[in-house]
TORPA-4810 file (N, C-alpha, C, O; in nm, 3 decimals):
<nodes>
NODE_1_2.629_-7.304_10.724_2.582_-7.184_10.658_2.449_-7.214_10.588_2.418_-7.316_10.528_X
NODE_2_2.374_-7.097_10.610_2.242_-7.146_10.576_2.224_-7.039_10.413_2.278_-6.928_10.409_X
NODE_3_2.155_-7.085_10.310_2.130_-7.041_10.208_2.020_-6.912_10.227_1.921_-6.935_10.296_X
NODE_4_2.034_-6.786_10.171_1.994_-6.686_10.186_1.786_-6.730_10.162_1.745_-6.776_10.055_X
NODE_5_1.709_-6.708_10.258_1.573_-6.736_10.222_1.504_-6.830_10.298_1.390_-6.819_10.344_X
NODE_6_1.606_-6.954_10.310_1.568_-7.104_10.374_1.494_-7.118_10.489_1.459_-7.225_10.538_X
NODE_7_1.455_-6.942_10.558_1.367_-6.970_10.662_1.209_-6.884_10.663_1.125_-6.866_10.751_X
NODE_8_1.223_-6.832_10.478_1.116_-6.763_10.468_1.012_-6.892_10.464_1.025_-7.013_10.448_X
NODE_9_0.906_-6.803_10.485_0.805_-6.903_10.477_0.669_-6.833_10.343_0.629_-6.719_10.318_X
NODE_10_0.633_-6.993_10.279_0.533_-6.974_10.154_0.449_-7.020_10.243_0.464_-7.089_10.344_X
NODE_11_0.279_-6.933_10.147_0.223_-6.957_10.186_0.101_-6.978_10.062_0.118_-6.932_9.949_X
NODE_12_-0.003_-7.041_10.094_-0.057_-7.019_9.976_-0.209_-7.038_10.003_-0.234_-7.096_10.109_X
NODE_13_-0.305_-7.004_9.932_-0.400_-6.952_10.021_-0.486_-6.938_9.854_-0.430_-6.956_9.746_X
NODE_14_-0.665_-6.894_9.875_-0.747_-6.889_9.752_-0.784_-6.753_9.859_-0.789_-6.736_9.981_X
NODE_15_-0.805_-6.664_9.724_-0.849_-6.516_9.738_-0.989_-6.549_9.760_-1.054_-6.653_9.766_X
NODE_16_-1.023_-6.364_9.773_-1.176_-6.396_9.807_-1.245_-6.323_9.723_-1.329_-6.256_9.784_X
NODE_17_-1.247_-6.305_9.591_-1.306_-6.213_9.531_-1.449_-6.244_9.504_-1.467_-6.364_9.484_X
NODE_18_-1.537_-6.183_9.499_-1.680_-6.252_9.488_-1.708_-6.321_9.370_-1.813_-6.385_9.369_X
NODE_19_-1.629_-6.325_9.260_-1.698_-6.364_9.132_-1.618_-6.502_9.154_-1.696_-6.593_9.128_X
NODE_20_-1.501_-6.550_9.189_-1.424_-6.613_9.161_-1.305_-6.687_9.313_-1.280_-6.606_9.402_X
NODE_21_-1.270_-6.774_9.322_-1.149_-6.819_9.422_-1.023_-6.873_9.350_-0.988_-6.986_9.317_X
NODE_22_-0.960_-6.735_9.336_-0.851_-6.805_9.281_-0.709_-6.819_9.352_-0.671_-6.730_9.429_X
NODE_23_-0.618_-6.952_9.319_-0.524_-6.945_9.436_-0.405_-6.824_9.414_-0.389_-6.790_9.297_X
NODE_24_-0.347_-6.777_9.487_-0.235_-6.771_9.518_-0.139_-6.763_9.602_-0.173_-6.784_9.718_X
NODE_25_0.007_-6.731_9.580_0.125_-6.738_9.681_0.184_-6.608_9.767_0.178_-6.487_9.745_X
NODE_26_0.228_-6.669_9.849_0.330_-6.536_9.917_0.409_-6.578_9.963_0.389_-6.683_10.024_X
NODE_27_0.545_-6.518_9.960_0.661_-6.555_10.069_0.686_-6.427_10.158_0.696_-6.313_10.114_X
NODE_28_0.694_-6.467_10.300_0.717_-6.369_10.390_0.867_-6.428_10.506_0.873_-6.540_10.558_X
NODE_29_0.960_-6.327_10.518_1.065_-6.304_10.518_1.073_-6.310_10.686_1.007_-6.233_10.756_X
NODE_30_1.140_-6.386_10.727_1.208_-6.384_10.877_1.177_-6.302_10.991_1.172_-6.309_11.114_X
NODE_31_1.151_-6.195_10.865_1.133_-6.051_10.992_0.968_-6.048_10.952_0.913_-5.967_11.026_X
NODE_32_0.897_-6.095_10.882_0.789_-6.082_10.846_0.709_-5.973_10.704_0.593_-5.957_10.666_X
NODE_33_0.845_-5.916_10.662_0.789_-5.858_10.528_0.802_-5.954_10.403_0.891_-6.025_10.357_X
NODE_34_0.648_-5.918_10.362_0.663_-6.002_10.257_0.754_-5.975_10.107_0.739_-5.875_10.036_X
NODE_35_0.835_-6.072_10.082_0.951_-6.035_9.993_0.886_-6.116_9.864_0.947_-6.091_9.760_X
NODE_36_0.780_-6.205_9.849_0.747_-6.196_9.677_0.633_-6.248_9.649_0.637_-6.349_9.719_X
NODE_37_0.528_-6.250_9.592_0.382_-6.260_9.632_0.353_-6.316_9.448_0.423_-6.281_9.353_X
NODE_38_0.243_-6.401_9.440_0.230_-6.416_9.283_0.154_-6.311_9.200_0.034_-6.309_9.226_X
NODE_39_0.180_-6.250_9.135_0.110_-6.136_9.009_-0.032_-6.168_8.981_-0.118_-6.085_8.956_X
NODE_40_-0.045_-6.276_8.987_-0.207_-6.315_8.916_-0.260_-6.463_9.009_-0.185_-6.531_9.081_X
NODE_41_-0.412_-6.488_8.983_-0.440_-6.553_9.057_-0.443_-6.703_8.927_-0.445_-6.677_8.806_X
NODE_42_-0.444_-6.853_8.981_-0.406_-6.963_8.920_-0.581_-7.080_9.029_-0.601_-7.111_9.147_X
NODE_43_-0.661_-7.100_8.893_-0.782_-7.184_8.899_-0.726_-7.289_8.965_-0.775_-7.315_9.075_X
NODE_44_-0.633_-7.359_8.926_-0.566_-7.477_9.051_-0.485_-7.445_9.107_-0.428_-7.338_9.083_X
NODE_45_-0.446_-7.540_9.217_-0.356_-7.473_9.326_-0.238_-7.556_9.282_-0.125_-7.510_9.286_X
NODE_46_-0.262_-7.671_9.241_-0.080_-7.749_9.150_-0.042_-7.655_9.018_0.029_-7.718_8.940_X
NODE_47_-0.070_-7.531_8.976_-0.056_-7.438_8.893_0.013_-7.296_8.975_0.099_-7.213_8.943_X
NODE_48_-0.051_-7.312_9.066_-0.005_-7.178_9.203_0.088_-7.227_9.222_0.178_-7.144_9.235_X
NODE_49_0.146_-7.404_9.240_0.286_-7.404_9.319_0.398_-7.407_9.224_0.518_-7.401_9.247_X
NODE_50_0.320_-7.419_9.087_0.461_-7.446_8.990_0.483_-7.288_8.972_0.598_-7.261_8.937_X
NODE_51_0.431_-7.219_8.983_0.450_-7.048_8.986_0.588_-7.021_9.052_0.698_-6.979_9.017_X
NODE_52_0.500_-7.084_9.212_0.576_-7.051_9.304_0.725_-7.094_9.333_0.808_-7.046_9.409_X
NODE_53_0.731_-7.248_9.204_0.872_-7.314_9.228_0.942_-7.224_9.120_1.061_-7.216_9.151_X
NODE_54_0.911_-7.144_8.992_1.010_-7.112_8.955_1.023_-6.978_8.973_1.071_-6.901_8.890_X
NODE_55_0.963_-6.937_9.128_1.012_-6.782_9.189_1.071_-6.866_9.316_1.067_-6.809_9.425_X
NODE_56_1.114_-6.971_9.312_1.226_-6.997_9.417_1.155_-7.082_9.551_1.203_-7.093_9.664_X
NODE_57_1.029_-7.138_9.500_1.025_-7.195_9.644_1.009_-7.361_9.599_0.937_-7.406_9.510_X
NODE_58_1.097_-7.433_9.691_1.131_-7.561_9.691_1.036_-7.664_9.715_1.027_-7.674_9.837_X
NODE_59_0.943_-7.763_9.646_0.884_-7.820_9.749_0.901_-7.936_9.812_0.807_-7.993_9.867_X
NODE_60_1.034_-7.987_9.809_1.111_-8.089_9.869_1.140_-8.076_10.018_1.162_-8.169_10.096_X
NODE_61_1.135_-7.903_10.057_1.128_-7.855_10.174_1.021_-7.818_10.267_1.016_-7.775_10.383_X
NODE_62_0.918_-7.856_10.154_0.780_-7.786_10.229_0.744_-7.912_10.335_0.647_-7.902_10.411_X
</nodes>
């Protein structure tokens, strides 16, 4: 039995806004909708993933 999520996939990526590149996350869902994305953008990207670990994504699995 597989744990509900375990085949979504994160992704994480720097925006493109002209003033600024800031990182953030998305998780997109099996079927391809994205089910949870980060609220705000994070100047480092080891700041984007601790976001992203306590909205549920593992990085022992990445």
């Amino acid at each position: 039995m597989t744990d509900k999520g375990d085949r979504d996939k994160w992704e994480f990526y720097q925006d493109h806004n002209e003033k600024h590149h800031k990182w953030r996350w998305r998780r997109t869902a099996s079927n391809g909708r994205i089910v949870g994305a980060s609220t705000q953008g994070y100047a480092e990207k080891e700041e984007c993933i601790e976001n992203a670990e306590r909205n549920g994504f593992d990085r022992s699995k990445a």
